[in-house]
N, C-alpha and C positions, 0 to 999 in steps of 0.2 A: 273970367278967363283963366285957363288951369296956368298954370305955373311950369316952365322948364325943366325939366330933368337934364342932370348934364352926365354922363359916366365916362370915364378917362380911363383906358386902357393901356397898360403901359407895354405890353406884349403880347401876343395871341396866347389864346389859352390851350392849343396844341402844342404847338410849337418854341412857346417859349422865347419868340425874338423880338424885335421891337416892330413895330408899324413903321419902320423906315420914313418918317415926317406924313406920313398919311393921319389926316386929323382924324380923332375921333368923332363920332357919330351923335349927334344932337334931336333928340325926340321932343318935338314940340307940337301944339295947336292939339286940337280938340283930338280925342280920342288917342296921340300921334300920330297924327297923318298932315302933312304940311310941314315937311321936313327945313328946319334954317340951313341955312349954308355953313359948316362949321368954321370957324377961325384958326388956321396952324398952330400946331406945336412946336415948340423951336426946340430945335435936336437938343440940344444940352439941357433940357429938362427934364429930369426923373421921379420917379414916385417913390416914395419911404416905403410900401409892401408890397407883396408878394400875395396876390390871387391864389386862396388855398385851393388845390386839386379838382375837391371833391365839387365847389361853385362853380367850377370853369364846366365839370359836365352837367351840373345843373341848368347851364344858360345855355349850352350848347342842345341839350337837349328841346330847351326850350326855343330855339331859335332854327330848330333844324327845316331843312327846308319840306323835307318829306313829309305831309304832316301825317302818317301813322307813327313815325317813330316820336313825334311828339309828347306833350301832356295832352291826355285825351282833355282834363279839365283844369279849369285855377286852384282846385281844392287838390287835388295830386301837384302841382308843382309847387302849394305851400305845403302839403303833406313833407316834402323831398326836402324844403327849406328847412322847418321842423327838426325832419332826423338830422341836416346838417349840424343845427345848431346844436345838437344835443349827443353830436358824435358819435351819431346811429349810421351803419349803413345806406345809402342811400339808394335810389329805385334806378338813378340814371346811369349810374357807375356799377360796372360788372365788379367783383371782390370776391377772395380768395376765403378760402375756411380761417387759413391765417388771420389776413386783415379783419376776418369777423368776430377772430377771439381777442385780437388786441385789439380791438375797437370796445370788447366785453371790458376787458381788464381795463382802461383807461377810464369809463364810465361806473365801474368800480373797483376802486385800484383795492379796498380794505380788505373783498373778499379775496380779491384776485390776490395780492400778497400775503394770506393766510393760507390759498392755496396751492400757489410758487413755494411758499416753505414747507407743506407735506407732501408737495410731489419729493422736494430737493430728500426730504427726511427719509421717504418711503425708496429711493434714488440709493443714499448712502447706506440705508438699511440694507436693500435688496444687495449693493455693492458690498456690505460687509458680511453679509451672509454667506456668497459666492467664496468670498477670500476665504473666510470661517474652514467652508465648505472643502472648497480647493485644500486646504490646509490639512482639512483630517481626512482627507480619502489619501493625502503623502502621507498623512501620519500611517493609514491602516495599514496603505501598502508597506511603508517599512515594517511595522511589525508583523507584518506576516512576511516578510524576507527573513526576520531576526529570527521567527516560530520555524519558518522552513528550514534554515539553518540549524538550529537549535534539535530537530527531528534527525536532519543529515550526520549534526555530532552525537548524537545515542546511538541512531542505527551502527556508524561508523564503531562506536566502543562496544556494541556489543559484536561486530563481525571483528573486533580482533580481538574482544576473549571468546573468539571460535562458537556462538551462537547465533550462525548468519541467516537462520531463518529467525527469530527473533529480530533480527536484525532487518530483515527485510518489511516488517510492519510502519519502519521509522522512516523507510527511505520510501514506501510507497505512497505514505501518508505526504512528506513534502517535496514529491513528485504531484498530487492529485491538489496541492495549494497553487499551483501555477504563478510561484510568488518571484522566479528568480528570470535572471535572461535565459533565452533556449541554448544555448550552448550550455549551462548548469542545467537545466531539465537535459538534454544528450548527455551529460556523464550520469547523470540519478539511472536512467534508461541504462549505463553502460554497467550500470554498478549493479541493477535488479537484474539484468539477464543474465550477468556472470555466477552471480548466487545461486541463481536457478541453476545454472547448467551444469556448476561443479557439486552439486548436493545430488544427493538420490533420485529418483525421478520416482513421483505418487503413480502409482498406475491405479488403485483402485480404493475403493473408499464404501465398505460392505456394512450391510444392517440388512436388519430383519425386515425388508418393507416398512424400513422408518423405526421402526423398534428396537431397541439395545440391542444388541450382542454381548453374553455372555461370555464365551471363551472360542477358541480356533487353535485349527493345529494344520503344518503342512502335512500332506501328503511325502509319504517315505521316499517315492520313487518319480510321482507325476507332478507337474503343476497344477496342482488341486490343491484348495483349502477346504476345510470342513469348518461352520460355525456351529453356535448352540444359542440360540437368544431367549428373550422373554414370552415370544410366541409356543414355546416349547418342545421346537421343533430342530429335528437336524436337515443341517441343507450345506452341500457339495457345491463347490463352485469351480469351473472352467477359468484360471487364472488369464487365459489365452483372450477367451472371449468376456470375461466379468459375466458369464449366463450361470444359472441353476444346472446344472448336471441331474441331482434331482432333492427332492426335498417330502420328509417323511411325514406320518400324522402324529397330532399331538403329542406329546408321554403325558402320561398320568403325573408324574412330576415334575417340577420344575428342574431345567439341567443346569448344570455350573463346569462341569469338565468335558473336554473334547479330545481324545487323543488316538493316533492311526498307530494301529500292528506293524513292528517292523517291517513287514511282508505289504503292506499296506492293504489287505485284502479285506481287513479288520475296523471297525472304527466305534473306538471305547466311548459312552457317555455316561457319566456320573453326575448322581445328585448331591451333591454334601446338605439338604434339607431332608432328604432320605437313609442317608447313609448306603449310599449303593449305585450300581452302574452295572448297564447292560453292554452286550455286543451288537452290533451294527454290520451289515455287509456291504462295504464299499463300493460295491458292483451297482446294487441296485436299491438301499436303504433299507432292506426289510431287513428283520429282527431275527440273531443266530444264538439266543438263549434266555433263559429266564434273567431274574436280575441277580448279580452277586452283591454281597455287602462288602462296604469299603467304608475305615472311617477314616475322613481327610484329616480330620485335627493331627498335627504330630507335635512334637517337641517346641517347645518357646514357641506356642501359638504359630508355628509354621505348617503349610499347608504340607500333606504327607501323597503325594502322586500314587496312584496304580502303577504296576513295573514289568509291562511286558520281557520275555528275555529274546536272545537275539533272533530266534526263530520267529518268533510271532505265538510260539503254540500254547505259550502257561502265563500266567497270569498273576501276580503278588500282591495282594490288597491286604487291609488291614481290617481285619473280620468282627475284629472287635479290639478296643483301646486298647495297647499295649501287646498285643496279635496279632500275628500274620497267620496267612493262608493262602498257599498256590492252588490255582483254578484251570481247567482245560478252557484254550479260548473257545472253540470249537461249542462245544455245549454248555457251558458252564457248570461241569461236573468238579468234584472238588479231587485234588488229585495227591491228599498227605494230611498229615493233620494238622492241628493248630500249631504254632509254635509261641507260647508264651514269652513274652521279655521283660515283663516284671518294672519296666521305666519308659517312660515317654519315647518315641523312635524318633529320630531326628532326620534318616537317612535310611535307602533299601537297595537293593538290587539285585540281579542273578550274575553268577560268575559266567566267563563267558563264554561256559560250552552250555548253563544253563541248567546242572548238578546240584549246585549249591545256591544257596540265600547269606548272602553279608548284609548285616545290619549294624546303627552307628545309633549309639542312645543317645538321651539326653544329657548325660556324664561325660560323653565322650569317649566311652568304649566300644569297640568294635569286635564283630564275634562272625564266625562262619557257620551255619545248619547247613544240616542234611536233611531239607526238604520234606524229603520220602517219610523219613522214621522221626523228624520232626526231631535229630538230637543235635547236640554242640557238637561239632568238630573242633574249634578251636577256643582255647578261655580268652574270654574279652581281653582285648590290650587297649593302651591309650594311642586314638588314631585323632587327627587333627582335620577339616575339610578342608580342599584346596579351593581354588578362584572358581571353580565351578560348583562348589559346592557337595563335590565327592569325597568320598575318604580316600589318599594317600597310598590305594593300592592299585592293582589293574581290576578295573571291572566291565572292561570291553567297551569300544570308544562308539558300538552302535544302537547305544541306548541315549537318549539325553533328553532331560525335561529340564527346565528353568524356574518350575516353580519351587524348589528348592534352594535356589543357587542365586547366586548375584552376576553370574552370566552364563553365557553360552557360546559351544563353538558351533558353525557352518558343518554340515555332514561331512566337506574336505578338509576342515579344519582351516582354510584360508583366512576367516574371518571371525571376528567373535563379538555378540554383543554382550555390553555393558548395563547395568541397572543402579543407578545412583540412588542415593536416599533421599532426594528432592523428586523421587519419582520420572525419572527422565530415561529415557534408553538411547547411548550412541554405540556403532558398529564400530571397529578400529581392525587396521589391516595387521593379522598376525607375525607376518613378516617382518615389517618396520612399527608395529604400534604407531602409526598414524593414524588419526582418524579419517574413517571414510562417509562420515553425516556428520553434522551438528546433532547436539541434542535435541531429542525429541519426546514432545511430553505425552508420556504415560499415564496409564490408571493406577497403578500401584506399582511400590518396587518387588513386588512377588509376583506380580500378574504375568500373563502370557506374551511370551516374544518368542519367536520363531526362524528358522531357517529353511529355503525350501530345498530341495534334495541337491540341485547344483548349486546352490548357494548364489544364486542369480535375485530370487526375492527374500526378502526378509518381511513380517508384521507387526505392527506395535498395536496397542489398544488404548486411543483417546479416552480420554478420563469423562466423555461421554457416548461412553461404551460402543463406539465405530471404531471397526476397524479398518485401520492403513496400511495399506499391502504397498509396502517401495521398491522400485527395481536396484539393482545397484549396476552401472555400467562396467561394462567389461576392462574397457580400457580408455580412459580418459585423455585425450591428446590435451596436454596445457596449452595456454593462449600464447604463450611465449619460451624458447628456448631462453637456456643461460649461456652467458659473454664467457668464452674461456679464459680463467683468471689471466689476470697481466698483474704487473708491480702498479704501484697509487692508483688505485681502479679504482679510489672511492674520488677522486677529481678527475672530469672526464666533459669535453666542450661539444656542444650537437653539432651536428651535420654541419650547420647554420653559422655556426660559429657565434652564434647570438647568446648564449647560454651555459652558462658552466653550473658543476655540481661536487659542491666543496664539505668536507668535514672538520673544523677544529677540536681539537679535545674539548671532552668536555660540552661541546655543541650539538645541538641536532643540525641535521643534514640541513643543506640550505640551496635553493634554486636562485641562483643570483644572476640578470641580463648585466652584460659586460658595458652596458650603456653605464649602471650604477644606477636608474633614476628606479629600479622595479627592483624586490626583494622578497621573496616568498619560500619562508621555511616549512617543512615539511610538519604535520604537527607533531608535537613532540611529547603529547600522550597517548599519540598511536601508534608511536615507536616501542613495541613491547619488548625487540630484541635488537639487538648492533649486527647490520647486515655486514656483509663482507666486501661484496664491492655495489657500483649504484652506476646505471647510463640512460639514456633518455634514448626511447625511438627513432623512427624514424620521422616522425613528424615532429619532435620535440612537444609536445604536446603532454606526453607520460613519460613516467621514470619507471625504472624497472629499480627493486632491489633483489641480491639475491640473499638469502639468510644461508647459516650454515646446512648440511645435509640435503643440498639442492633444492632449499623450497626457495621459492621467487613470489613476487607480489609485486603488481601493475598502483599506481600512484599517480593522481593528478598534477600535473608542476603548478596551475592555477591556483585553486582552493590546497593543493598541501595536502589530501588526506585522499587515504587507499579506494581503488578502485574497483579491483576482485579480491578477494578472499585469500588467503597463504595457499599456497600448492606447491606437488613435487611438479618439476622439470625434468630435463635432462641439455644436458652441452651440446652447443651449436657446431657448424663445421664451418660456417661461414657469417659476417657482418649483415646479412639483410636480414639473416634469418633469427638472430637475436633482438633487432631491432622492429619485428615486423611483428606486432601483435593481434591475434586471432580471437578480436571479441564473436561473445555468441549472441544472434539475433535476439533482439528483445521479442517477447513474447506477442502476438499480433492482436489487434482489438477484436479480431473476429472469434480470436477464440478464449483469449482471457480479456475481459473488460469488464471489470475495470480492474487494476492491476492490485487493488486494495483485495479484491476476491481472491488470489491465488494467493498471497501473501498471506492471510489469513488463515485458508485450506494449510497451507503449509507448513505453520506455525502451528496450527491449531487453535488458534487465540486472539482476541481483537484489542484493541486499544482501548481502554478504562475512561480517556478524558481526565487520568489525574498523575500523570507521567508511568503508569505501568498498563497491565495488561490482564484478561481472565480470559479463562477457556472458554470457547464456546459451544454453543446448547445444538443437542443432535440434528434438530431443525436447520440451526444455521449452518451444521458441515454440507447437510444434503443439498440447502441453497447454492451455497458458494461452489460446491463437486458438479453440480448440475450448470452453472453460469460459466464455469472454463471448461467445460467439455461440449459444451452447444457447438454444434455445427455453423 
């Protein structure tokens, strides 16, 4: 007879509560069927465990009344038993991914805690990488503030030793780093369009169809230039339109000189590989004589010009070293004889009805011919050459070539430029000897520089032989009138009353908020002179200073350092109008972009990567002339 089974339940296995005195269930007699009567529980009796989970839906499964949801057989409900006991998932009990991977780890805890600790490892790694990470893109970005800054104070020293196109390569470069907040990118903006607008304005940027240019000369009376380049060719250009007017066939020689008849009817080209120059008709290019000999060498290795006189009609070339001979333009017939000079010539011209030939040698004496009979009028004396490179007497102010000379005046004489020995050409207004450009770099200090008959353009010759045709504006309105002096004009409170602007001896100017907690002096190695007096706008925003002879200069109170370039003014009549400043549009992306392109064009020159700079190659003027002129 089988034996009893007794199992004692101390709480449902759903629910958790006790059987409230309800006995437990007694399976006895064959098979279990012939159930005994069970005997009570008595309430105050409890059991020492707790029926784990996963057996409660093992039995329940097993017992369920449905029998689909049951074990289909005994070998699946000891299957179920099995995984229980071995802390496997089990078939009766639904489970989560979770409870499937800590059921993994507890079944083996050695793997699973070797690989809790290279998750945790790969965790910290990834974590410390991130911080790493985070850590040097604040590092990059500060040093590219420090680099943009660092760009702003060179550009800044060089706009105030008066080289503000140089200057503009620094400020466009840490403008295009986008390293600062945008209120610093709007003053970098405020500070490139002011450069731009008070400097020359390029109007035109000429080569031969990509090929050098040799030499150019203005037209006497029109806006025309004539050039001469490596193609061989002479070619007229419509300054109005930058078009070809016209342009002639080859010469059998290479040209090197360009120069128009005072009459302008005329247009001389010379070879110094030939020794010689023909005539040209400015009308229409074709050819008005054979070739005359000219030899350019003159004195101390200086180049010696052909010397129209002031009609246009005769011609003074150097026939042969240490020789002169006047020529008819017209035909090039020759019109007197040789006139020997026995020494290197330094210096020529016609007096100026056109009578006579003065010449200045190598020695330094200067001597008058009569042309005609080819004799001395006057015995050499000691003559000295002045700033243009003339001798010291009148020889009629409507002749001028510069390639003699270390400047030149404008045909009204308004203007004059200058030729440095670093190769640079600036114009300066002859009135006040102020300059009217920064400098700008040149091919040589002999080379060609020009004025056009109104004195409206001027051209220089990039050292990769383009030429720069610049306008020069007429009249320049400043960005800001000057404060009519008052007594301590250099302490002065804004509008605001938030901001005062103090000088003690001995101190550079200072921007001090009346709170005391903000302090910002101006910087005080781009104080190159002691202004006179100092006020802030109307926005407080900018300081105005004015220096003596009415120049003024715009000033950030923020960063401390200049915002436009030194300029003449003139005195206010009233307070809005001194404090109300007239920045000029920043240049638009439609038509210069990127702002590195124009700064470049305008300089002439790009940035080296090693704190300087070099000129740049004919190819890249044409790119950059071509990128800010696109429509």
């Amino acid at each position: 007879m089988a034996r009893a089974l007794t199992v004692s339940l101390a709480e449902t296995p759903l629910t958790g509560e006790p059987y409230a005195g309800n006995p437990p269930v007694r399976f006895g007699g064959r098979g279990g069927a012939n159930p005994v009567i069970p005997t009570p529980i008595p309430e105050d009796v409890t059991l020492g465990f707790k029926v784990p989970t996963d057996l409660d839906w093992i039995v329940l499964k097993a017992i369920d009344k449905d029998r689909n949801r049951r074990y289909v057989t005994p070998n699946e409900l000891a299957d179920d038993l099995r995984r229980f006991l071995k802390n496997e998932p089990i078939l009766a009990r639904p489970i989560s991914q979770t409870a499937r991977v800590w059921r993994w780890c507890r079944r083996h805890t050695a793997v699973a805690a070797l690989t809790a600790g290279l998750v945790l490892a790969l965790i910290a790694g990834f974590g410390g990488t991130l911080w790493q990470l985070q850590r040097a893109e604040q590092n990059a970005a500060e040093n590219l503030r420090q680099v943009a800054r660092l760009n702003v104070l060179t550009g800044v020293n060089l706009l105030q030793e008066g080289d503000s196109f140089k200057s503009l390569l620094w400020f466009a470069e840490a403008l295009a780093l986008k390293a600062g907040p945008p209120e610093r990118d709007v003053v970098d903006r405020l500070r490139i369009a002011s450069i731009i607008a008070q400097g020359p304005r390029l109007a035109a940027v000429i080569t031969h169809d990509g090929q050098p240019v040799a030499d150019a000369a203005f037209h006497s009376t029109k806006d025309q230039l004539a050039t001469v380049g490596r193609d061989r060719r002479l070619r007229l250009w419509d300054l109005a339109t930058v078009e070809t007017v016209f342009l002639t066939e080859p010469f059998a020689e290479r040209p090197s000189e360009v120069l128009f008849s005072p009459d302008g009817e005329v247009i001389l080209v010379g070879s110094s590989e030939f020794n010689q120059v023909r005539m040209i008709s400015a009308l229409d290019g074709k050819p008005l004589s054979n070739t005359i000999p000219h030899f350019a060498g003159g004195a101390n290795n200086r180049p010696l010009p052909p010397r129209f006189d002031a009609l246009g009609e005769r011609l003074l070339t150097q026939s042969a070293p240490k020789t002169l001979r006047v020529w008819a333009v017209r035909d090039g017939s020759p019109l007197g004889p040789s006139i020997p000079l026995g020494a290197p010539v330094a210096w020529t011209g016609f007096s100026e009805h056109g009578t006579q030939v003065r010449t200045v040698t190598q020695d330094g004496k200067a001597t008058t011919w009569d042309w005609r009979s080819g004799s001395r009028i006057s015995n050499p004396e000691p003559r000295t050459l002045n700033i243009e490179g003339e001798p010291n007497f009148d020889v009629g102010r409507s002749v001028f070539d510069i390639r003699s000379s270390t400047s030149v005046r404008s045909p009204d004489g308004s203007r004059y430029a200058t030729l440095a020995a670093d190769h640079r050409v600036r114009v300066w207004d002859s009135g006040t000897d102020e300059p009217l450009t920064p400098p700008i770099d040149h091919f040589t200090a002999s080379g060609p520089v020009g004025f056009s008959a109104n004195g409206r353009f001027f051209f220089t010759m990039h050292p990769a032989h383009a030429v720069y045709v610049w306008e020069l504006p007429e009249n320049t309105e400043p960005p800001v009138l000057l404060r009519p002096e008052a007594p301590n004009t250099l302490a002065e409170t804004g509008r605001d009353g938030s901001v005062i602007v103090t000088r003690d001896p001995g101190s550079p100017i200072r921007v001090r908020a009346l709170s005391g907690t903000q302090e910002v002096s101006l910087h005080p190695a781009s104080l190159k002179e002691v202004p006179v007096q100092a006020w802030f706008d109307d926005t407080g925003q900018f300081i105005i200073l004015e220096y003596p002879n009415q120049r003024a200069q715009v000033w950030d109170a923020t960063s401390g350092l200049p915002v436009t370039p030194v300029f003449r003014s003139r005195y206010a009549t009233n307070e809005a109008a001194y404090r109300t400043i007239q920045f000029p549009d920043f240049p638009s992306d439609t038509r210069h972009s990127p702002p590195q392109a124009l700064a470049e064009l305008l300089s002439g020159s790009r940035l080296d990567g090693t704190g300087g700079w070099k000129p740049l190659e004919l190819g890249d003027i044409l790119a950059r002339w071509n990128a800010v002129n696109r429509e």
